[in-house]
PAKOLZA-86693 format. One record per residue (C-alpha): residue in three letters; x negated, z, y negated. Coordinates in steps of 0.05 Angstrom, whole numbers. Example, Ala and Ser with C-alpha at 12.3 -4.5 7.8 and 13.67 -1.06 7.14 Angstrom:
PAKOLZA-86693
 resn     px     pz     py
  ALA   -246    156     90
  SER   -273    143     21
end
This chain:
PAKOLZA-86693
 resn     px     pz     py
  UNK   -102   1332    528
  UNK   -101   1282    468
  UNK   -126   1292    398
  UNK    -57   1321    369
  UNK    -47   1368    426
  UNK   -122   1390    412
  UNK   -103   1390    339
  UNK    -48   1431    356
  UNK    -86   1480    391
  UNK   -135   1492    347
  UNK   -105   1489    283
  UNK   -168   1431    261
  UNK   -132   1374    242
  UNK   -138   1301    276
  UNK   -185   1277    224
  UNK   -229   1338    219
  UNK   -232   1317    294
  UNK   -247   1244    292
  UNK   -301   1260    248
  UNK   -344   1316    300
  UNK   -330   1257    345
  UNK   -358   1209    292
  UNK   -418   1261    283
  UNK   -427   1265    354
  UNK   -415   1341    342
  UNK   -353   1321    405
  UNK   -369   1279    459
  UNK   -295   1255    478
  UNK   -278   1216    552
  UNK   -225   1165    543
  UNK   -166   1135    590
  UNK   -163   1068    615
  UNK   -123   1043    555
  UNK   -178   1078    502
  UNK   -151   1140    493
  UNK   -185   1207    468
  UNK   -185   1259    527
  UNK   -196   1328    514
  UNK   -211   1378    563
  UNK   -207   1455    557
  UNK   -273   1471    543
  UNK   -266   1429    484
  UNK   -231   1478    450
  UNK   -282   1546    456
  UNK   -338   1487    437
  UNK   -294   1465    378
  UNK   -279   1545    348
  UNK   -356   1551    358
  UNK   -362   1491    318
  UNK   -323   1518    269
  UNK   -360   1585    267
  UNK   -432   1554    256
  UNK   -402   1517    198
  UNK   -361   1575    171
  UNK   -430   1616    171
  UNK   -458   1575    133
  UNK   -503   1526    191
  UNK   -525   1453    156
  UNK   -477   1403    192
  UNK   -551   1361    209
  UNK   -567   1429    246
  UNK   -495   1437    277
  UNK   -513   1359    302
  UNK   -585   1380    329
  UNK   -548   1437    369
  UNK   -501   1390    390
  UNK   -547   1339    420
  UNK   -583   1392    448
  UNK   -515   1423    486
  UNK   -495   1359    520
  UNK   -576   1348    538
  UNK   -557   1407    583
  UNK   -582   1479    611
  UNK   -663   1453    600
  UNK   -648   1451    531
  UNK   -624   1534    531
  UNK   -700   1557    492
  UNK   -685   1513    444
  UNK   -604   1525    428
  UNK   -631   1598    437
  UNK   -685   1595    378
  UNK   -635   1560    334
  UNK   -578   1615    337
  UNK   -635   1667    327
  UNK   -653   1637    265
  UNK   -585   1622    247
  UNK   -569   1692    251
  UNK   -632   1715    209
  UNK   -599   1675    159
  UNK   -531   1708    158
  UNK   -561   1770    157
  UNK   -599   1748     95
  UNK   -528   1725     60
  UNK   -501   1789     85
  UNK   -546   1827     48
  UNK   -544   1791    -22
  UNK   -465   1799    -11
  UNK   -471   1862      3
  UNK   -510   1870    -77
  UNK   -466   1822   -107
  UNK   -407   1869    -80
  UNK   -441   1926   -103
  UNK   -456   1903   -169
  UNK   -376   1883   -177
  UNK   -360   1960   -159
  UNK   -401   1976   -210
  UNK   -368   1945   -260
  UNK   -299   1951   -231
  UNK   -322   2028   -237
  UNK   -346   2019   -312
  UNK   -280   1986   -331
  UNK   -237   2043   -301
  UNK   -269   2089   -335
  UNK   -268   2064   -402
  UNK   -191   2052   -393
  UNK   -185   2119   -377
  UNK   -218   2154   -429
end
């Protein structure tokens, strides 16, 4: 599929894409004329892409991961111990989020009932 169809189906736009490429986040084949070809699996690599970022992963770690992915299976220990401390580190956001929500309710709760008096 080319880069708009991709685009398309992901809803990441054709820069955003150019630059994973760019960051070697997306290894990309190309036609005989130059062209970006995109396969399927592309796409469930790109929305995990997305989710590392979105979570809060260092792009420089996202790139490590990356390398490592398209070094292949040997490289599974290693993928492995970065999601796990990845998702030590969400947990830890989760938590202060958590407080900082708490702490809003709190006043949200304090400012209700001093309108209401």
């Amino acid at each position: 599929m080319t880069i708009g169809e991709l685009s398309k189906k992901t809803n990441i736009s054709e820069y955003i894409l150019r630059y994973y490429e760019k960051k070697r986040l997306l290894r990309v084949s190309r036609d005989r004329i130059g062209r970006r070809c995109y396969a399927e699996n592309d796409i469930s690599w790109i929305f995990f892409i997305k989710r590392l970022k979105d979570t809060g992963m260092l792009l420089k770690d996202i790139e490590k991961y990356a390398n490592l992915r398209y070094e292949g299976d040997s490289t599974m220990p290693e993928r492995l111990a970065m999601l796990q401390e990845h998702r030590v580190y969400i947990l830890r956001e989760q938590r202060k989020w958590a407080e900082y929500l708490k702490n809003l309710d709190s006043k949200i709760s304090f400012y209700q009932e001093e309108i209401n008096k």
